[in-house]
N, C-alpha and C positions, 0 to 999 in steps of 0.2 A: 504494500500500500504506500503509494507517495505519501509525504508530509504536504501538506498545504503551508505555504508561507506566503509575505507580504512581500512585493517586491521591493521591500526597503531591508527585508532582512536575506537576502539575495545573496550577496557578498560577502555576509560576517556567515553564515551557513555553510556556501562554498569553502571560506577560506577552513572553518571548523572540519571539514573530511577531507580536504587537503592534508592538514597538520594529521588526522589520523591517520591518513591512509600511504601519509610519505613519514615514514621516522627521520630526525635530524642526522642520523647516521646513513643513511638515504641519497642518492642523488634523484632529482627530479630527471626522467627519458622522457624520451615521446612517445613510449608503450605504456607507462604509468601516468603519465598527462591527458593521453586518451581514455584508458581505461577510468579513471578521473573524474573526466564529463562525461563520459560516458552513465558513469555508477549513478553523479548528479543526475542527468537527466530522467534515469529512470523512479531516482525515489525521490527528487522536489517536482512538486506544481508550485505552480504561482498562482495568487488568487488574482481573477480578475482576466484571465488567458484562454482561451475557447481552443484546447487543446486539440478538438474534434476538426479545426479546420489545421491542416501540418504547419501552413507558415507563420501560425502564430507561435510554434515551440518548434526549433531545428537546431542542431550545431552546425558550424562553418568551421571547414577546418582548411586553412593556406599557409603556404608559405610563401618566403622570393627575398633578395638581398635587398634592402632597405637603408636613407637614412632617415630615424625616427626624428630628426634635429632635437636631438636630447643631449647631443653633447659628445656622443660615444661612435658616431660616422656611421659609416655603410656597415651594416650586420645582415648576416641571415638571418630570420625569424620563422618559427613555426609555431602555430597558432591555432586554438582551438577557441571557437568564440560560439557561446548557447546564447539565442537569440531571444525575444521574447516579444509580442505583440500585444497590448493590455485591450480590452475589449474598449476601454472607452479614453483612447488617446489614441492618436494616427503615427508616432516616433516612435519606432524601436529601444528598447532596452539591450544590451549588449555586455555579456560578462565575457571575459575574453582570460586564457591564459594562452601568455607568449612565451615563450624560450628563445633567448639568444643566442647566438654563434658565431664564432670569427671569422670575418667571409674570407681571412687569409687561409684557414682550415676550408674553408667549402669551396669558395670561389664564387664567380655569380654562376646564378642556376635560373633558369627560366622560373618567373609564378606558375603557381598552381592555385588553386578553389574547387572544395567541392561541397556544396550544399548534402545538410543528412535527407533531407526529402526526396531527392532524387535516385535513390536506391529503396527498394522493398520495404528491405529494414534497418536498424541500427545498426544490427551485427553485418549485413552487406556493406555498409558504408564503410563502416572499420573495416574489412576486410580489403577494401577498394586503396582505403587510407595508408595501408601498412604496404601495399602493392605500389607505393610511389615513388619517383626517383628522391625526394627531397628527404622521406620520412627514413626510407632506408638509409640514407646517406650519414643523416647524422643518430641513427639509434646506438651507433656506441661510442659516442661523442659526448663527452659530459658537457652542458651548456655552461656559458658566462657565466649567464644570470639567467632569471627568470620572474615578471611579474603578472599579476593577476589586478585587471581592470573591471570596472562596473562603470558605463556611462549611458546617458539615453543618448539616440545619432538624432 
């Protein structure tokens, strides 16, 4: 059974099964980042989301060599981002975790995107996800860094 939460408590939820689910003796991958939002997705709602329509609840998972003007230059990024449409506001909600990489380790690599509704099911998509040039690339790559964002677009 999902929990039902507020999309104000979104964030501080996420980041609580993160801290579980990744020990500090832990590196954060992109097998466990997936699996992640993955696990989120299947046990939070959001109140206020008509989950019955797909593009109101989907993850977006991309990568591509970026700079975020954050200070830190051209990085790879890969990125898992659970979306969220509130029945009564038209702007998306957007939780995103990113993982950084040294594009001197990767190099640049063509973007990727692949929406989770466009495959059957979750587990297609993950499987679709783990089949890419980007996700292979860096799965035994310990990232930089790595942060977890909540904004409406």
């Amino acid at each position: 059974m999902k929990k039902e939460l507020e999309i104000s408590q979104i964030e501080g939820e996420f980041k609580r099964i993160a801290e579980q689910q990744t020990p500090k003796d832990l590196t954060l991958t992109p097998e466990n980042a997936l699996d992640l939002m993955i696990e989120f997705y299947h046990s939070a709602h959001v109140k206020g989301v008509d989950s019955d329509i797909p593009d109101n609840d989907m993850i977006l998972f991309q990568y591509g060599t970026y700079d975020w003007q954050d200070g830190n230059g051209r990085r790879f990024s890969l990125d898992f981002t659970r979306q969220f449409i509130l029945e009564t506001e038209d702007e998306p909600y957007q939780l995103s975790l990113i993982l950084y990489y040294s594009s001197d380790t990767i190099g640049d690599m063509e973007s990727y995107s692949r929406w989770s509704i466009i495959d059957p099911s979750i587990s297609d998509w993950a499987t679709e996800i783990r089949s890419t040039m980007g996700f292979k690339m860096v799965s035994s790559i310990t990232p930089k860094s790595f942060n977890i964002r909540f904004n409406q677009q």
